[in-house]
C-alpha positions in Angstrom: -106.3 -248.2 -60.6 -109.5 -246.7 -61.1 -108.7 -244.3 -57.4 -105.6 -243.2 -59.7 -108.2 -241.8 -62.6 -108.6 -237.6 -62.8 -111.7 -236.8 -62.0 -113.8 -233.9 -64.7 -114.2 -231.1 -62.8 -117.2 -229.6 -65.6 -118.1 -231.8 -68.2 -116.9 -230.7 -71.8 -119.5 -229.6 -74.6 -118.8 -231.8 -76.8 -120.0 -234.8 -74.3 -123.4 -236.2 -75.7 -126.2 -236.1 -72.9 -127.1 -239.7 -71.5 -130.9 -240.5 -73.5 -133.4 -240.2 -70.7 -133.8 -243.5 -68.5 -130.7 -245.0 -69.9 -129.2 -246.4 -66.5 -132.7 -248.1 -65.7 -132.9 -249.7 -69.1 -129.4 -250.8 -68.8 -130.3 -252.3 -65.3 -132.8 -254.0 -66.3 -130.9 -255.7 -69.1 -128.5 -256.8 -66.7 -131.1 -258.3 -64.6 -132.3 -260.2 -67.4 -129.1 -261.3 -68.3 -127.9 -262.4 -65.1 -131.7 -264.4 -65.1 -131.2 -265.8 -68.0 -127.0 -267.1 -66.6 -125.5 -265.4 -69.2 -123.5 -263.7 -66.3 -121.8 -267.0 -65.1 -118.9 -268.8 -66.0 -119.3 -271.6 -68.7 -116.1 -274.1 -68.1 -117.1 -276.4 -70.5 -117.1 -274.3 -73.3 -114.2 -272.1 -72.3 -112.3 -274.7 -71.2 -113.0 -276.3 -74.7 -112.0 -273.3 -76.7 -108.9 -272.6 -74.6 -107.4 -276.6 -74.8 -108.5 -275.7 -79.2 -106.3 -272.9 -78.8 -103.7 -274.5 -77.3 -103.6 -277.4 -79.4 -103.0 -275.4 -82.8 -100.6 -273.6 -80.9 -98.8 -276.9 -80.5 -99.6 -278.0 -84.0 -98.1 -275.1 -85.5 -94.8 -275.6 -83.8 -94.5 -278.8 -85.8 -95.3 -277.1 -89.0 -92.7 -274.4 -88.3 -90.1 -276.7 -89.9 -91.5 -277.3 -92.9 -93.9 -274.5 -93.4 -92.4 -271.5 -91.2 -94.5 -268.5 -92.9 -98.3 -270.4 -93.0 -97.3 -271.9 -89.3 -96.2 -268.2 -88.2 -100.0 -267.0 -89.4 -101.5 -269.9 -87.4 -99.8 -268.9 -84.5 -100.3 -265.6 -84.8 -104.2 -266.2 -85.7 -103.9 -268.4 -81.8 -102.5 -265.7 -80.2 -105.1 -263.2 -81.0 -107.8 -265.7 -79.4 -105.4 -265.9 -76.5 -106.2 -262.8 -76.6 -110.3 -263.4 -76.0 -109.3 -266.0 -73.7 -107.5 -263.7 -71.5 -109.9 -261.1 -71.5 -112.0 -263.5 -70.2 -109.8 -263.8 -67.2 -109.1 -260.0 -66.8 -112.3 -259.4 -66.9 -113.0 -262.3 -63.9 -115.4 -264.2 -65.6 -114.0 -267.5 -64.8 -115.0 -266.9 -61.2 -111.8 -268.3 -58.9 -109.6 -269.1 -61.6 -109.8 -265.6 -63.3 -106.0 -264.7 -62.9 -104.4 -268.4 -63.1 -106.6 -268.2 -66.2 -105.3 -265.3 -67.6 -101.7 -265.4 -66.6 -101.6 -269.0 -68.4 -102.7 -267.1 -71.9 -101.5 -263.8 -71.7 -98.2 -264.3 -69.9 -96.8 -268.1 -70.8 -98.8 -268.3 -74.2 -98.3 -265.0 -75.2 -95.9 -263.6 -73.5 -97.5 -261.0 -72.4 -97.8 -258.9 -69.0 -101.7 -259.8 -67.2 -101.5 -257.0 -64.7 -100.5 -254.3 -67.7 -103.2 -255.3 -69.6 -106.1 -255.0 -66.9 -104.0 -251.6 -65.9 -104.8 -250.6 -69.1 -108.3 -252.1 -70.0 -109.8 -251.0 -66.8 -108.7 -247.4 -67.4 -110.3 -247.8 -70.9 -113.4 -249.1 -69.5 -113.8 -246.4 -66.8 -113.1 -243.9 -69.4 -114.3 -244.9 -72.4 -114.0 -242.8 -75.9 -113.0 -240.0 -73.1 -110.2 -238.0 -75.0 -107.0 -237.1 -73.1 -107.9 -240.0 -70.6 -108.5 -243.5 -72.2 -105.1 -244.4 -74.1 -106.8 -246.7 -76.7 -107.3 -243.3 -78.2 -103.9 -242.3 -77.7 -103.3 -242.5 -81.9 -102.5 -239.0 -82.9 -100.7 -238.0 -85.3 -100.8 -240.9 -87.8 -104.9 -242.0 -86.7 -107.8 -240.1 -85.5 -111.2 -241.7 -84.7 -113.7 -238.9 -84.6 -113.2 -235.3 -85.6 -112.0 -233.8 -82.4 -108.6 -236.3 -82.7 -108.6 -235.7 -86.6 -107.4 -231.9 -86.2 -104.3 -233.3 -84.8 -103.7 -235.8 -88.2 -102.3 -234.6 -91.5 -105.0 -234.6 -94.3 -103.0 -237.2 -96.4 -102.8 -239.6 -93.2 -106.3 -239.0 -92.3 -107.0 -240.1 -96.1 -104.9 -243.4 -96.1 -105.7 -244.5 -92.8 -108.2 -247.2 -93.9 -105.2 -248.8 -95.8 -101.9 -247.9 -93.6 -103.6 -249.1 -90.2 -102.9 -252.7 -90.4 -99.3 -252.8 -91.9 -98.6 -249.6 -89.2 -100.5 -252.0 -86.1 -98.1 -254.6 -87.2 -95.1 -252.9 -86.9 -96.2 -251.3 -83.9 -96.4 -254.7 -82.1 -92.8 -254.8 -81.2 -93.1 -251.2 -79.7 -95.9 -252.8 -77.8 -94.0 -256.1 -77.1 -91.1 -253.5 -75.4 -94.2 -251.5 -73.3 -95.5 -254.7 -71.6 -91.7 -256.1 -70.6 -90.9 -252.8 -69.3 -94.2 -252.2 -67.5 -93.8 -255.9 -66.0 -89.9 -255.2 -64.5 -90.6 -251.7 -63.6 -93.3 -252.5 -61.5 -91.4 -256.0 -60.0 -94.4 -258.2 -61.4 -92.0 -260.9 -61.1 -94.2 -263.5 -61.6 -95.4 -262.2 -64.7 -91.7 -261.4 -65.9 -90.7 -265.7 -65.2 -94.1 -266.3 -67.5 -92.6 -264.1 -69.9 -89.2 -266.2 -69.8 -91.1 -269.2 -69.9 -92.5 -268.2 -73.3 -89.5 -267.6 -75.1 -88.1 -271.2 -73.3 -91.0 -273.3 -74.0 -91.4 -272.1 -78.0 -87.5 -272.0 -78.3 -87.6 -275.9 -76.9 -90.7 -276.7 -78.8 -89.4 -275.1 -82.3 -86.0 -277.1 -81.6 -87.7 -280.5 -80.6 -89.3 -280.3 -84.3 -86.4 -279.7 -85.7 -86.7 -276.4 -86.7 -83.2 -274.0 -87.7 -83.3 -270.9 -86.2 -84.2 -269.2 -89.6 -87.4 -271.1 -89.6 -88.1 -270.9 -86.1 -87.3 -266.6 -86.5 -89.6 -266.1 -89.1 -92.1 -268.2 -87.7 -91.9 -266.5 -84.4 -91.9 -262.7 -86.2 -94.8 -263.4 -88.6 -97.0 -264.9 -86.0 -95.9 -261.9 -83.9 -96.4 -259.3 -85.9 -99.7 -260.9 -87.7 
């Protein structure tokens, strides 16, 4: 991934200079973190927040039924930490067990694609903030974060952004939802594409084992989706 990265022949202008001693400071906060075993994996306590997660994931598949819009936000607000749980996999701090880790709550929890999000996240941590190259960025022309990407925005956009972000994010998920699935079967990640499946089958028998009609279990499903 990273090989794959263009390289900056002359760095632009508008590039702030690194402070003087920077990398040794860093270094030597990374020494003292690694000291101090803040570097290692903790199972207990991720193992304890994952099996939290994962529980109110279950609990709000019974709810679904009776409360479909209040169990779609729970799910949705589980899905986000599946999110933090994930990232702790793609990011290999759960040592041996990084990608089983991962794969369990990005691909069967979520639904999501493991190998599209470290594709993505390692390209964003390589080139950070770097315009043209790190696609968090990749807004324009309905967001801009710094003034460089907010020539590119309309002046009323640039002016409601603070307020249309959130409603726009959410509707953007399913965009995002279609990325990841193609991404997955494009690049025959079949494993990741059976996790994927294996979402959809486990909710769909979950939701029907509570007894939940499929206009419950949709709206449900799309609020803790798009929330």
């Amino acid at each position: 991934i990273l090989r794959a990265l263009p390289v900056m022949k002359t760095v632009p202008e508008n590039v702030p200079k690194q402070a003087e001693g920077h990398p040794e400071e860093l270094a030597k906060y990374l020494k003292k973190w690694r000291d101090e075993g803040l570097m290692e994996p903790r199972p207990l306590a991720a193992g304890t927040y994952g099996a939290t997660v994962v529980a109110l994931i279950i609990f709000s598949v019974y709810m679904a039924p009776t409360y479909p819009m209040l169990a779609g936000l729970l799910v949705g607000t589980c899905w986000a930490h599946c999110g933090f749980l994930q990232h702790m996999g793609g990011h290999r701090e759960m040592g041996a067990i990084s990608f089983p880790w991962q794969h369990f709550f990005e691909g069967l929890c979520k639904g999501g694609s493991a190998s599209w999000w470290r594709n993505r996240h390692n390209k964003h941590h390589a080139k950070t903030n770097v315009i043209g190259e790190d696609g968090d960025l990749r807004t324009t022309p309905f967001f801009a974060w710094d003034a460089t990407l907010a020539q590119q925005v309309p002046d009323w956009s640039l002016k409601t952004q603070a307020f249309t972000f959130l409603p726009a994010l959410g509707a953007y998920v399913f965009v995002f939802a279609y990325t990841v699935r193609k991404f997955a079967i494009v690049k025959k990640l079949w494993l990741e594409v059976f996790l994927m499946f294996a979402h959809y089958g486990v909710f769909a028998a979950g939701l029907k084992a509570a007894g939940c009609t499929l206009s419950a279990g949709m709206t449900y499903y799309c609020i803790g989706y798009a929330w």
